[in-house]
PyMOL Python script that loads the backbone (N, CA, C, O; Angstrom):
from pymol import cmd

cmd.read_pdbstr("""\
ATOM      1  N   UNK A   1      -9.403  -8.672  -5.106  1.00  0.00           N
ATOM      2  CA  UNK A   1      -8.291  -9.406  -5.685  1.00  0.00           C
ATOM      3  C   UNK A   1      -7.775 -10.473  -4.736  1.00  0.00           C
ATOM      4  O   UNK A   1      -6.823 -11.219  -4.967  1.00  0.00           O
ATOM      5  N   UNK A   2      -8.572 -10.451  -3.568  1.00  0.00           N
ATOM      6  CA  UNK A   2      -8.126 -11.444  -2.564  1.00  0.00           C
ATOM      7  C   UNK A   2      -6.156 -11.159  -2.164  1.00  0.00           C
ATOM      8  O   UNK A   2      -5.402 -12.131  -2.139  1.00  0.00           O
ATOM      9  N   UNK A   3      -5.878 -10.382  -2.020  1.00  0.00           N
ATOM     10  CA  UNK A   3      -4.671  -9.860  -1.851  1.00  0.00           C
ATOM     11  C   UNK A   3      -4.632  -8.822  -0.276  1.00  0.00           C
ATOM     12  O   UNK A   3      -3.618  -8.702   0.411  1.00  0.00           O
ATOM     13  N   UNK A   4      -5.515  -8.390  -0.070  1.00  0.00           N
ATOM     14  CA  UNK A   4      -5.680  -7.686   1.466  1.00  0.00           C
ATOM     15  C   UNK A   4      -5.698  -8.258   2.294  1.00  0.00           C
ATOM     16  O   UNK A   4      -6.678  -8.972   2.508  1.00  0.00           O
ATOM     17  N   UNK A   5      -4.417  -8.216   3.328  1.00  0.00           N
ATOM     18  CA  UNK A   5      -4.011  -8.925   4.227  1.00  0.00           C
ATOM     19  C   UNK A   5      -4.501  -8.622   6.232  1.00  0.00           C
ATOM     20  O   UNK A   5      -3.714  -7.807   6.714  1.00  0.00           O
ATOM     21  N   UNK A   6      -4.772  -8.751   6.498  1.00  0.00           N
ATOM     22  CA  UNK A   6      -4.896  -8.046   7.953  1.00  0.00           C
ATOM     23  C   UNK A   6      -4.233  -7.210   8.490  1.00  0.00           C
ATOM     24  O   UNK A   6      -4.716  -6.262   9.110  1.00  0.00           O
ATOM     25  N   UNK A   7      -2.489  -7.521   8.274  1.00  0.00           N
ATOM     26  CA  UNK A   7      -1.623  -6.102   8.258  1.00  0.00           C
ATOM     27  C   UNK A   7      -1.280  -5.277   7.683  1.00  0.00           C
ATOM     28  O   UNK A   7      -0.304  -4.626   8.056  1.00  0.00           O
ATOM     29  N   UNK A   8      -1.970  -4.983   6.528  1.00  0.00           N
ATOM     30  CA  UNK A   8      -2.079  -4.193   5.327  1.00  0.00           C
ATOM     31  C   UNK A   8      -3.181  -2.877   6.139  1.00  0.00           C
ATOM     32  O   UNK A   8      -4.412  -2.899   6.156  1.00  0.00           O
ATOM     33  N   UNK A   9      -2.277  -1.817   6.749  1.00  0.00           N
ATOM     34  CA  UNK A   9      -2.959  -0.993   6.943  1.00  0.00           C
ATOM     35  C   UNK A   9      -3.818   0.093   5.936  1.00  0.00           C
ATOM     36  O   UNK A   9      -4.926   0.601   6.106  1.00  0.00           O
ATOM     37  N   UNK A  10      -2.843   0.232   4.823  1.00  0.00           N
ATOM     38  CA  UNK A  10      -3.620   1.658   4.193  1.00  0.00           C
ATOM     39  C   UNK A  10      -2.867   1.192   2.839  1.00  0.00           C
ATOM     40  O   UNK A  10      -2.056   0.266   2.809  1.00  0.00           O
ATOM     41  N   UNK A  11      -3.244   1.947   1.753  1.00  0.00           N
ATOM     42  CA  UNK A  11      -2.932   1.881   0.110  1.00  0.00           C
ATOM     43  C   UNK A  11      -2.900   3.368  -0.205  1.00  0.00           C
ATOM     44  O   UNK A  11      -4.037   3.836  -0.269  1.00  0.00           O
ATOM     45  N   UNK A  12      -1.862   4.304  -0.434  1.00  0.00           N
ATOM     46  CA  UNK A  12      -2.369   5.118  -1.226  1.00  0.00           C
ATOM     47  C   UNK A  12      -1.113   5.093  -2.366  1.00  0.00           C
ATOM     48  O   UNK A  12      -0.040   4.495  -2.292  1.00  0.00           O
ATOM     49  N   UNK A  13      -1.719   6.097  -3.616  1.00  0.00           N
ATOM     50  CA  UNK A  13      -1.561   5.833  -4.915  1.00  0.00           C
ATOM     51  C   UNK A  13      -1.201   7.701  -5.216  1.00  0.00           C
ATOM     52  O   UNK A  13      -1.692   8.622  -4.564  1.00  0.00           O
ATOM     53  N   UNK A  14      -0.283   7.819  -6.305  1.00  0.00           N
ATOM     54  CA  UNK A  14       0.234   8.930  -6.632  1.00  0.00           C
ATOM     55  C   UNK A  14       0.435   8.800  -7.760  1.00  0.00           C
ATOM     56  O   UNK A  14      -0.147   7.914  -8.388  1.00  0.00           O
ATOM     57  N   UNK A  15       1.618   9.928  -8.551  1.00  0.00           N
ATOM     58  CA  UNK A  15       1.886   9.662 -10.284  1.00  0.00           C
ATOM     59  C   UNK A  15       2.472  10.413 -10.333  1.00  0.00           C
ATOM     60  O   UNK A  15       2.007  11.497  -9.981  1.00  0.00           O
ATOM     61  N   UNK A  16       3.907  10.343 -10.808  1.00  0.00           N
ATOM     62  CA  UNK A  16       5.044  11.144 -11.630  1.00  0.00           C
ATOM     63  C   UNK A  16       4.998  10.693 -12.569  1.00  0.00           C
ATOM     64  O   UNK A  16       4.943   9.484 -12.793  1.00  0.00           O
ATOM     65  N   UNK A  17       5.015  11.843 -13.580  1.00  0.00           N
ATOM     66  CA  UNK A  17       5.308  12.014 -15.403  1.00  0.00           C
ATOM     67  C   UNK A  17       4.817  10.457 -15.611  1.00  0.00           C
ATOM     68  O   UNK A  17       3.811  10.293 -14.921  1.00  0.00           O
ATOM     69  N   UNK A  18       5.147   9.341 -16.268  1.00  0.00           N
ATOM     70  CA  UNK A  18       4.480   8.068 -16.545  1.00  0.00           C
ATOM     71  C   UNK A  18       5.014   7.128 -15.737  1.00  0.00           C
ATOM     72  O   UNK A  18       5.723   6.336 -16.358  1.00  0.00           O
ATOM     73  N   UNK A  19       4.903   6.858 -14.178  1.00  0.00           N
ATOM     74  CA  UNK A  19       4.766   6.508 -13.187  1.00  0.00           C
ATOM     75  C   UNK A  19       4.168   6.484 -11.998  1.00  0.00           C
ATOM     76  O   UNK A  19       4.243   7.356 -11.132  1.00  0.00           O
ATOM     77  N   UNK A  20       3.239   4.921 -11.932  1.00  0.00           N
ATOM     78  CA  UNK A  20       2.679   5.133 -10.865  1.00  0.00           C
ATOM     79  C   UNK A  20       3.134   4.899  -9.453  1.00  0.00           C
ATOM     80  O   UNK A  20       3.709   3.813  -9.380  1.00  0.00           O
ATOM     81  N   UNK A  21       3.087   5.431  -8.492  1.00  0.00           N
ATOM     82  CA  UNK A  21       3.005   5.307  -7.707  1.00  0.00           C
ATOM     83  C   UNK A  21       2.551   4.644  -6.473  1.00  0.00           C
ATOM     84  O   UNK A  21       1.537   5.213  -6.072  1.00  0.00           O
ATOM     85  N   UNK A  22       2.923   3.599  -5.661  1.00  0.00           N
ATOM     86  CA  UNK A  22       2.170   2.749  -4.957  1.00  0.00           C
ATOM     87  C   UNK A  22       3.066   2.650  -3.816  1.00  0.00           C
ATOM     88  O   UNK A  22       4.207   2.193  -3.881  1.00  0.00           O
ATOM     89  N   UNK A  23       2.313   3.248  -2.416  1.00  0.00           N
ATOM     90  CA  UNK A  23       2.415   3.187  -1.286  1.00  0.00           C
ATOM     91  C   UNK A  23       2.087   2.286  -0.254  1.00  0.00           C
ATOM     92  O   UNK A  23       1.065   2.589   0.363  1.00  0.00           O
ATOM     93  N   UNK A  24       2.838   0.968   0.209  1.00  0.00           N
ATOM     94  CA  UNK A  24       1.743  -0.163   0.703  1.00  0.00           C
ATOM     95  C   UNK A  24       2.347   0.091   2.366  1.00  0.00           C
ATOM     96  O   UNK A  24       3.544   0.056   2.653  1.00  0.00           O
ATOM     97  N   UNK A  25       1.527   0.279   3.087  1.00  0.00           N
ATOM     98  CA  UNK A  25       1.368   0.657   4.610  1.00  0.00           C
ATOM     99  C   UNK A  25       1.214  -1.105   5.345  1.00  0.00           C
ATOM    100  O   UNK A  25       0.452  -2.054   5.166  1.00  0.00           O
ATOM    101  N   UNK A  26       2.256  -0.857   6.106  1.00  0.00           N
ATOM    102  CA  UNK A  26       2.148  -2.811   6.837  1.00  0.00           C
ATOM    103  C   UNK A  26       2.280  -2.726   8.239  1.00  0.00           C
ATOM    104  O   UNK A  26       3.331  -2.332   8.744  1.00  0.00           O
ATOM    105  N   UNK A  27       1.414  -3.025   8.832  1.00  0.00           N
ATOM    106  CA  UNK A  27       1.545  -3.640  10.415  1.00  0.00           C
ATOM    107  C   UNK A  27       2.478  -4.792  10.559  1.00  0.00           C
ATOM    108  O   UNK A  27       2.119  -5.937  10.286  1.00  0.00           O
ATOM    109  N   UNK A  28       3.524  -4.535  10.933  1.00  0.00           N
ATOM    110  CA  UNK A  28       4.313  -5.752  11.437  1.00  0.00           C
ATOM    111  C   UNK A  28       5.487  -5.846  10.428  1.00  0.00           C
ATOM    112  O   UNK A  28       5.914  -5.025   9.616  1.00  0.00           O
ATOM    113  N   UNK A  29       5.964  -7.402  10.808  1.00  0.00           N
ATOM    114  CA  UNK A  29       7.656  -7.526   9.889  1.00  0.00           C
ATOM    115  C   UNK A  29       6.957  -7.526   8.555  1.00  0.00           C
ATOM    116  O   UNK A  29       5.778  -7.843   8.395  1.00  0.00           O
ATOM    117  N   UNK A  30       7.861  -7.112   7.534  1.00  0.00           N
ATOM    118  CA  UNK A  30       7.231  -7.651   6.098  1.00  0.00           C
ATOM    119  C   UNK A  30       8.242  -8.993   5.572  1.00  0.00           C
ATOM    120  O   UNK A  30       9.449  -8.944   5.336  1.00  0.00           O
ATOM    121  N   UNK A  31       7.332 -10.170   5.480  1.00  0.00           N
ATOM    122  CA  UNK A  31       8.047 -11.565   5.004  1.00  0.00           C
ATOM    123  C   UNK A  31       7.675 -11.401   3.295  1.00  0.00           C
ATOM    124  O   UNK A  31       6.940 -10.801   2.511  1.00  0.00           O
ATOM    125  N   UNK A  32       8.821 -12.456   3.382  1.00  0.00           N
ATOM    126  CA  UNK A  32       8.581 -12.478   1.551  1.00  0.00           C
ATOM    127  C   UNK A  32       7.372 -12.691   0.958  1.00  0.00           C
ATOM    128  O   UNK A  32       7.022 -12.404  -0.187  1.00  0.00           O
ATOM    129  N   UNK A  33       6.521 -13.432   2.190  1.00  0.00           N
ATOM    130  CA  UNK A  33       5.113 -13.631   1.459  1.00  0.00           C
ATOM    131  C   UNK A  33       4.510 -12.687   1.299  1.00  0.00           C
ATOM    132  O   UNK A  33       4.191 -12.371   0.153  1.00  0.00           O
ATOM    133  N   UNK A  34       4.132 -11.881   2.437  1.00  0.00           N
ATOM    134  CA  UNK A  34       3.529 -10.441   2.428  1.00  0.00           C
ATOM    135  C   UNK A  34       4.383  -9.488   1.113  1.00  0.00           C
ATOM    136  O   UNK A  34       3.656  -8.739   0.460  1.00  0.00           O
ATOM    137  N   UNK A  35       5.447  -9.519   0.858  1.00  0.00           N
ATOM    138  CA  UNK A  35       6.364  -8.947  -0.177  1.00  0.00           C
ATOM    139  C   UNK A  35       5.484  -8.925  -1.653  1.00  0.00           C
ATOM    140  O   UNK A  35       5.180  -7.982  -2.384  1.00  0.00           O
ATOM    141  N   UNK A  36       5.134 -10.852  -1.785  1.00  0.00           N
ATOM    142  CA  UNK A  36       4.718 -11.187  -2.661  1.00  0.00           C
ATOM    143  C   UNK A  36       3.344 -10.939  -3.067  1.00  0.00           C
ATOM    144  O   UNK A  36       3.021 -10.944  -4.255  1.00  0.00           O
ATOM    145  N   UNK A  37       2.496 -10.713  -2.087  1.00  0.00           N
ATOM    146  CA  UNK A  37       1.186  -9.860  -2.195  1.00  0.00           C
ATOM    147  C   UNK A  37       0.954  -8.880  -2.394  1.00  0.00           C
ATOM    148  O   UNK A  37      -0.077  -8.593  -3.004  1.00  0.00           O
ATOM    149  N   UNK A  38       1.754  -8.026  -1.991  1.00  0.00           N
ATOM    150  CA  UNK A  38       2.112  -6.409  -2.271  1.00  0.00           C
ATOM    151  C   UNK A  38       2.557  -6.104  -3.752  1.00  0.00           C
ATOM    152  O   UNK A  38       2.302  -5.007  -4.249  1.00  0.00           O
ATOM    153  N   UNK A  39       3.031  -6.798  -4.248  1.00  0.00           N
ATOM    154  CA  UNK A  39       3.802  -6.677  -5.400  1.00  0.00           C
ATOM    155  C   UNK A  39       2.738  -7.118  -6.546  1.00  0.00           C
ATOM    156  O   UNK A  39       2.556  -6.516  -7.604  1.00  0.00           O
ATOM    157  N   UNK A  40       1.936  -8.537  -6.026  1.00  0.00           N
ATOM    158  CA  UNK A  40       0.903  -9.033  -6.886  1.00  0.00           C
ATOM    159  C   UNK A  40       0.048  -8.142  -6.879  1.00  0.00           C
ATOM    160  O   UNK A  40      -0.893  -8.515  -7.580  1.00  0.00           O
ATOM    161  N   UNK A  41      -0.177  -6.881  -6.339  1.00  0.00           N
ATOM    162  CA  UNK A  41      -1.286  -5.997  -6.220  1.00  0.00           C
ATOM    163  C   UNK A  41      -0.813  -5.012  -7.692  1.00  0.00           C
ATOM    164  O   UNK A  41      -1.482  -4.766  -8.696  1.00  0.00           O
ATOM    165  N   UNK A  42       0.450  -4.640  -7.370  1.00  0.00           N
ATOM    166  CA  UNK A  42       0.803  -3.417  -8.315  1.00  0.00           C
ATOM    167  C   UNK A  42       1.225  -4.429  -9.656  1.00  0.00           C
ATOM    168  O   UNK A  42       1.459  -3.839 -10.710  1.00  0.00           O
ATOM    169  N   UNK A  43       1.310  -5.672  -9.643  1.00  0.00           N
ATOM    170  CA  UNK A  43       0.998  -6.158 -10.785  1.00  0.00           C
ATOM    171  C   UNK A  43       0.018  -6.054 -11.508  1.00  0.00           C
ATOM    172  O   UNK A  43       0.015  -6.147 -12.736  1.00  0.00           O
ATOM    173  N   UNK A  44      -0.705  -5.894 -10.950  1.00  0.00           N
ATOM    174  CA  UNK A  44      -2.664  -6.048 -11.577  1.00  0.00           C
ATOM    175  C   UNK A  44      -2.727  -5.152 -12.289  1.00  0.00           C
ATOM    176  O   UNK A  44      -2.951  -5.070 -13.497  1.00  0.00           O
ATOM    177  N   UNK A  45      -2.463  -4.227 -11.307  1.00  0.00           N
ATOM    178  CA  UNK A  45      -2.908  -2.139 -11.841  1.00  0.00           C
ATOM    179  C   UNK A  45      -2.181  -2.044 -12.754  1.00  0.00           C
ATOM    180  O   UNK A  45      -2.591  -1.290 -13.637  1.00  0.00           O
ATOM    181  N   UNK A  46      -1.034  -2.611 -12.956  1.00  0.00           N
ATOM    182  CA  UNK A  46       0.392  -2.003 -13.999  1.00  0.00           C
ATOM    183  C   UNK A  46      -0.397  -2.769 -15.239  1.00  0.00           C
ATOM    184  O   UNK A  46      -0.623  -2.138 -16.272  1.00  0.00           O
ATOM    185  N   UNK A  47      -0.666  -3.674 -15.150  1.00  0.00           N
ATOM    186  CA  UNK A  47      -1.524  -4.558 -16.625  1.00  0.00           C
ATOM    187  C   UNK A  47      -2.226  -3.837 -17.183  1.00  0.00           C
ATOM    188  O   UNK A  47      -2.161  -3.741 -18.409  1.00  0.00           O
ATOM    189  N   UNK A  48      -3.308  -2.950 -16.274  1.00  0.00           N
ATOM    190  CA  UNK A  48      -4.359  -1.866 -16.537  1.00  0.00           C
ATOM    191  C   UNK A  48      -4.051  -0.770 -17.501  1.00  0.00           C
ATOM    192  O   UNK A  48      -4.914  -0.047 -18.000  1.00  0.00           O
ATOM    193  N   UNK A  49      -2.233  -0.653 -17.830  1.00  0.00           N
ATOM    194  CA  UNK A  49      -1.869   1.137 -18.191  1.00  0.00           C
ATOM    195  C   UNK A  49      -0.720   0.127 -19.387  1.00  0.00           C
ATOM    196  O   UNK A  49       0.079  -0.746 -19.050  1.00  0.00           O
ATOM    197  N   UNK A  50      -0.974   0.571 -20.623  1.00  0.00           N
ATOM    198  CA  UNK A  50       0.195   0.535 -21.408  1.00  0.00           C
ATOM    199  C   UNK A  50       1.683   0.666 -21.424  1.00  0.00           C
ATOM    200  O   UNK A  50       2.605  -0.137 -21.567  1.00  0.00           O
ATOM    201  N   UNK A  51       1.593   2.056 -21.210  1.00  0.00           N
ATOM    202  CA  UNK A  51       3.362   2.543 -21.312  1.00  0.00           C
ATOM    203  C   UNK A  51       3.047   3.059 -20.142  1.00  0.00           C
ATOM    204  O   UNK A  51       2.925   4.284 -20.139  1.00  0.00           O
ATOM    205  N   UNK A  52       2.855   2.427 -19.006  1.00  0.00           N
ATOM    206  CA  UNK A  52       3.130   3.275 -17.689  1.00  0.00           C
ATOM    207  C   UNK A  52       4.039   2.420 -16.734  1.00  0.00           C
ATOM    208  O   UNK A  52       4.169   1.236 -17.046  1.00  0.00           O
ATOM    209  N   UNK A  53       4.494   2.739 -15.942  1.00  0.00           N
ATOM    210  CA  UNK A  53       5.659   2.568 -15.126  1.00  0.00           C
ATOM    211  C   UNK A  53       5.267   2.319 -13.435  1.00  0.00           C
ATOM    212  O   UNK A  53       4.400   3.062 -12.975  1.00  0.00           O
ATOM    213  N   UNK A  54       5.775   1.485 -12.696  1.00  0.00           N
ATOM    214  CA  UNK A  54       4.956   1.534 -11.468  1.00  0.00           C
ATOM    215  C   UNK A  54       6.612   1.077 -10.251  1.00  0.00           C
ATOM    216  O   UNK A  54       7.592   0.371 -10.487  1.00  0.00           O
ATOM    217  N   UNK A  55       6.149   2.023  -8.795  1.00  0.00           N
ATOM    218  CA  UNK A  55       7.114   1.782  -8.176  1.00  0.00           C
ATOM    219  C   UNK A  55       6.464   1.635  -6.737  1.00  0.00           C
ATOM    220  O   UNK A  55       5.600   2.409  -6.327  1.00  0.00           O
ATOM    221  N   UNK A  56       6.719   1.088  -6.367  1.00  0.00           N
ATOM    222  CA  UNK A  56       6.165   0.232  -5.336  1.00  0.00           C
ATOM    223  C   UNK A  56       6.769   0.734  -3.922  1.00  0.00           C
ATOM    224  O   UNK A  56       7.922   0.418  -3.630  1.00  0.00           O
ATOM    225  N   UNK A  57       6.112   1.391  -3.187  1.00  0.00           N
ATOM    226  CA  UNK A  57       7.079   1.354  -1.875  1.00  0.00           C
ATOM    227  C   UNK A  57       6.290   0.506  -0.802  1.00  0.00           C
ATOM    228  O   UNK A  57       5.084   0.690  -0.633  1.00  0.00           O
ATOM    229  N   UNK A  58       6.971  -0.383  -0.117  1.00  0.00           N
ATOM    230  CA  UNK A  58       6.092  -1.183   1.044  1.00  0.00           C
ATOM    231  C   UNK A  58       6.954  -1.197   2.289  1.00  0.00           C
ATOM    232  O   UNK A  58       8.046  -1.736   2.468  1.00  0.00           O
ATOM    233  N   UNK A  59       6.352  -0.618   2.944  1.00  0.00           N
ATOM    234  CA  UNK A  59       6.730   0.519   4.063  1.00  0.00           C
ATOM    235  C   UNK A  59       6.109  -0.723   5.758  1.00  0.00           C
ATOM    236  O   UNK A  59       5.043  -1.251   6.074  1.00  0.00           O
ATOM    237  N   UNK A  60       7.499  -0.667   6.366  1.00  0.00           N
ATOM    238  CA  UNK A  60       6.759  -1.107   7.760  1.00  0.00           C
ATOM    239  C   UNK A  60       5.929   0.327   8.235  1.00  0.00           C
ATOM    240  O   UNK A  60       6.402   1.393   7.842  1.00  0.00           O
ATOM    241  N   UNK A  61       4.936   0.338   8.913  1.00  0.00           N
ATOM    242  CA  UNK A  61       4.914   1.013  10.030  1.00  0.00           C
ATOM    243  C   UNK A  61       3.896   0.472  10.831  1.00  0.00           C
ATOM    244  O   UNK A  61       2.810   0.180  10.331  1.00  0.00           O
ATOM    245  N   UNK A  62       4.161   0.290  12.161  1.00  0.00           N
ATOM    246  CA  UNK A  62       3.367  -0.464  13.246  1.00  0.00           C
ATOM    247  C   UNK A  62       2.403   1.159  13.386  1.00  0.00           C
ATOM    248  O   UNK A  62       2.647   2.361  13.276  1.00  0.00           O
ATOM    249  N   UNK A  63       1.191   0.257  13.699  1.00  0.00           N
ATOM    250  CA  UNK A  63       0.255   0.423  14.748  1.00  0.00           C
ATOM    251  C   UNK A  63       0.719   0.824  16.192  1.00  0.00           C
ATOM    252  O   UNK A  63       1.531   0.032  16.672  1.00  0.00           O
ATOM    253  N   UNK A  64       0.384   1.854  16.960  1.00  0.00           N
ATOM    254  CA  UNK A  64      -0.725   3.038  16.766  1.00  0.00           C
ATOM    255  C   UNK A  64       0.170   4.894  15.449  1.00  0.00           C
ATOM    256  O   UNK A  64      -0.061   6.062  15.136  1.00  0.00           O
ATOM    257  N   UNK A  65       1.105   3.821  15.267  1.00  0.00           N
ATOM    258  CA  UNK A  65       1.434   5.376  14.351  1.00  0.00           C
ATOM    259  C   UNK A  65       1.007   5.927  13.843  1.00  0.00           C
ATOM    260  O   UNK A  65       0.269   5.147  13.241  1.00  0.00           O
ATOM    261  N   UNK A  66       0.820   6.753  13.528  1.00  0.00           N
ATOM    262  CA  UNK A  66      -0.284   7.759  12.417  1.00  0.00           C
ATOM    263  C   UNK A  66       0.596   7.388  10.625  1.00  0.00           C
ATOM    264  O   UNK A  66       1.784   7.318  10.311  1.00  0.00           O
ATOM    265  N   UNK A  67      -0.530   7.251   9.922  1.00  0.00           N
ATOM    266  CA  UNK A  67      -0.504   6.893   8.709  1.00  0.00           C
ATOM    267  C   UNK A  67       0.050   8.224   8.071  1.00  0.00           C
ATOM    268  O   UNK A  67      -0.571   9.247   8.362  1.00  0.00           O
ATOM    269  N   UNK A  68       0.901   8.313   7.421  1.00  0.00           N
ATOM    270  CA  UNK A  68       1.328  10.006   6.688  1.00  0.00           C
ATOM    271  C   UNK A  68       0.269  10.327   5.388  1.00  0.00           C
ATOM    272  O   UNK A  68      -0.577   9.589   4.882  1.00  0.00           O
ATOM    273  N   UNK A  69       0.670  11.768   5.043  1.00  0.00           N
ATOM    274  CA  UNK A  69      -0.394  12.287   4.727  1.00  0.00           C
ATOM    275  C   UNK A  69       0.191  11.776   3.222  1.00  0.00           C
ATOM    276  O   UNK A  69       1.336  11.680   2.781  1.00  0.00           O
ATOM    277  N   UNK A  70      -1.814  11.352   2.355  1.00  0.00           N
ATOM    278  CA  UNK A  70      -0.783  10.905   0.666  1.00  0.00           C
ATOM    279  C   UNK A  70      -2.524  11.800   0.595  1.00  0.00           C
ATOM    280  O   UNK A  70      -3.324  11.841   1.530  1.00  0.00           O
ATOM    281  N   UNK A  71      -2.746  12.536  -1.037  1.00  0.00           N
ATOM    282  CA  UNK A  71      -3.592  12.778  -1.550  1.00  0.00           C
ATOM    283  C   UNK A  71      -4.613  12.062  -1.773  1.00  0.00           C
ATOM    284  O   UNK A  71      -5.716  12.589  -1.631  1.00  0.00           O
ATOM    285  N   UNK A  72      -4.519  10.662  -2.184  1.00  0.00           N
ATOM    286  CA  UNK A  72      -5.161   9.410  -2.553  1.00  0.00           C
ATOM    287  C   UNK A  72      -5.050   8.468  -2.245  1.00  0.00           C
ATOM    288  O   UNK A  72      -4.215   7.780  -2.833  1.00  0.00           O
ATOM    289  N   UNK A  73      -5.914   7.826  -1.019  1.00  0.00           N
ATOM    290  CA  UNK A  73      -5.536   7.028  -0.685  1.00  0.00           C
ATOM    291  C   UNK A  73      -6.977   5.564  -1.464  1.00  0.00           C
ATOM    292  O   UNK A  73      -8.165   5.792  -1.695  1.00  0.00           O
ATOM    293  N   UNK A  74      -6.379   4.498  -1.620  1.00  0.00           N
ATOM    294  CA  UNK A  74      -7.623   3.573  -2.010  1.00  0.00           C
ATOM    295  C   UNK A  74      -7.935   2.470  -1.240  1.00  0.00           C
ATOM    296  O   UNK A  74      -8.834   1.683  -1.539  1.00  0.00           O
ATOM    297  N   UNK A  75      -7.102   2.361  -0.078  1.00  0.00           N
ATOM    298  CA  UNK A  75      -7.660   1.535   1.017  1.00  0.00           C
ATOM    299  C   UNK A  75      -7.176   2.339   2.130  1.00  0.00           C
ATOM    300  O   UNK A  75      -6.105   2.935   2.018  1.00  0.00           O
ATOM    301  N   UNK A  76      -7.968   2.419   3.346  1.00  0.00           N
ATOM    302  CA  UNK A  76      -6.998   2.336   4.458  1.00  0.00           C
ATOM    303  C   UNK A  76      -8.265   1.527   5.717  1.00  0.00           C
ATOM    304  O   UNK A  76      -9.489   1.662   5.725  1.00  0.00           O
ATOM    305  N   UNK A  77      -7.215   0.553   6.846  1.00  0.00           N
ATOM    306  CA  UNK A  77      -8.010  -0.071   7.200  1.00  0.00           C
ATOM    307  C   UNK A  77      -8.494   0.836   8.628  1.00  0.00           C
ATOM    308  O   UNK A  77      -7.784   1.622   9.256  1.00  0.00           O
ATOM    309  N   UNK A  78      -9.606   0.541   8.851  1.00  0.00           N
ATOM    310  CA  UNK A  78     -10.418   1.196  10.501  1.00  0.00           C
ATOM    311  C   UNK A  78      -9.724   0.767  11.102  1.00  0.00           C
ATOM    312  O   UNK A  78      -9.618  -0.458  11.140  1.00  0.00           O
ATOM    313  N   UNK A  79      -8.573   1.965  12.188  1.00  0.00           N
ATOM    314  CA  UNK A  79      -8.410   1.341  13.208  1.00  0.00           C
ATOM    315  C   UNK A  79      -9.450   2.302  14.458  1.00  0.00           C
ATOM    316  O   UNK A  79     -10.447   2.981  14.210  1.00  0.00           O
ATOM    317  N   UNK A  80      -8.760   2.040  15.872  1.00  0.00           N
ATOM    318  CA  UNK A  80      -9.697   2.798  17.009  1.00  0.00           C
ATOM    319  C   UNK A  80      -8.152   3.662  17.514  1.00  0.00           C
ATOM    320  O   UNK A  80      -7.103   3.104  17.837  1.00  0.00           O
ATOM    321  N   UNK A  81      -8.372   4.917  17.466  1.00  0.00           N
ATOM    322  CA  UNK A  81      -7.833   5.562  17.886  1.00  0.00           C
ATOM    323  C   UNK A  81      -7.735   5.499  19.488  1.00  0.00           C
ATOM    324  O   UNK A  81      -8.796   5.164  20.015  1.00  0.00           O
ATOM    325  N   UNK A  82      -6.787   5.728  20.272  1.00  0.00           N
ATOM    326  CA  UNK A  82      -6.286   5.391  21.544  1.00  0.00           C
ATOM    327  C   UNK A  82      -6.968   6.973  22.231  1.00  0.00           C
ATOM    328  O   UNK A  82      -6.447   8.073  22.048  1.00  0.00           O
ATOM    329  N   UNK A  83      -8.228   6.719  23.029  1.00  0.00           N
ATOM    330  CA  UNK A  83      -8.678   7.835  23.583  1.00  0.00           C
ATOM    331  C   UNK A  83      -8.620   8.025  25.181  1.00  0.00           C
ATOM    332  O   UNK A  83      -9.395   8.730  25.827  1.00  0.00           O
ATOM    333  N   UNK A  84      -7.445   7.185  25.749  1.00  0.00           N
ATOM    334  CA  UNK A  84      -7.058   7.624  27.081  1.00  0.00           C
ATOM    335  C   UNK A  84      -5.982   8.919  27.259  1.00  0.00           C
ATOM    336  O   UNK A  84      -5.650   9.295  28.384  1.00  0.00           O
TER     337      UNK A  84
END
""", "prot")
cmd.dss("prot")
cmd.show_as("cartoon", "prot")
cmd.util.cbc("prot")
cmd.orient("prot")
C-alpha cells in the first residue's frame, strides 16, 4: 500500500464484538504526517468489512523496547537485538 514507513515498527490486529482493532507501533515522535499514514492504513482494511468498526491505536514506543505481546501481529519490522 506504499504506507510502511521506516519507523513503523510492528502492526498487530485484534477484534471486539464488530470492531477491529489496530495497533500501530512507531519509532520516534509521531507527526501529523506519520498520523496520516497510519490512519490511511486502517482506512483501506475498514473498506474491506461492511458493518465493521475500526479503532486505531498509534502508540510511540522507541527502539530498543520490547514490542508487547498482541496474538496477531501482520507486520513487525527486524530489528538486532542488543547482545552485549
Amino acid at each position: 500500500m506504499g504506507e510502511v514507513i521506516p519507523s513503523l515498527r510492528g502492526v498487530a490486529v485484534g477484534w471486539s464484538d464488530k470492531t477491529i482493532l489496530l495497533y500501530f507501533y512507531n519509532d520516534g515522535k509521531i507527526t501529523d504526517e506519520i498520523f496520516d499514514c497510519f490512519s490511511e492504513i486502517g482506512t483501506e482494511i475498514i473498506s474491506d468489512f461492511s458493518d465493521a468498526l475500526i479503532n486505531d491505536h498509534i502508540i510511540r514506543l522507541d527502539y530498543p523496547q520490547p514490542l508487547p505481546f498482541h496474538e496477531h501481529w501482520v507486520f513487525k519490522r527486524k530489528e538486532i537485538k542488543d547482545v552485549s
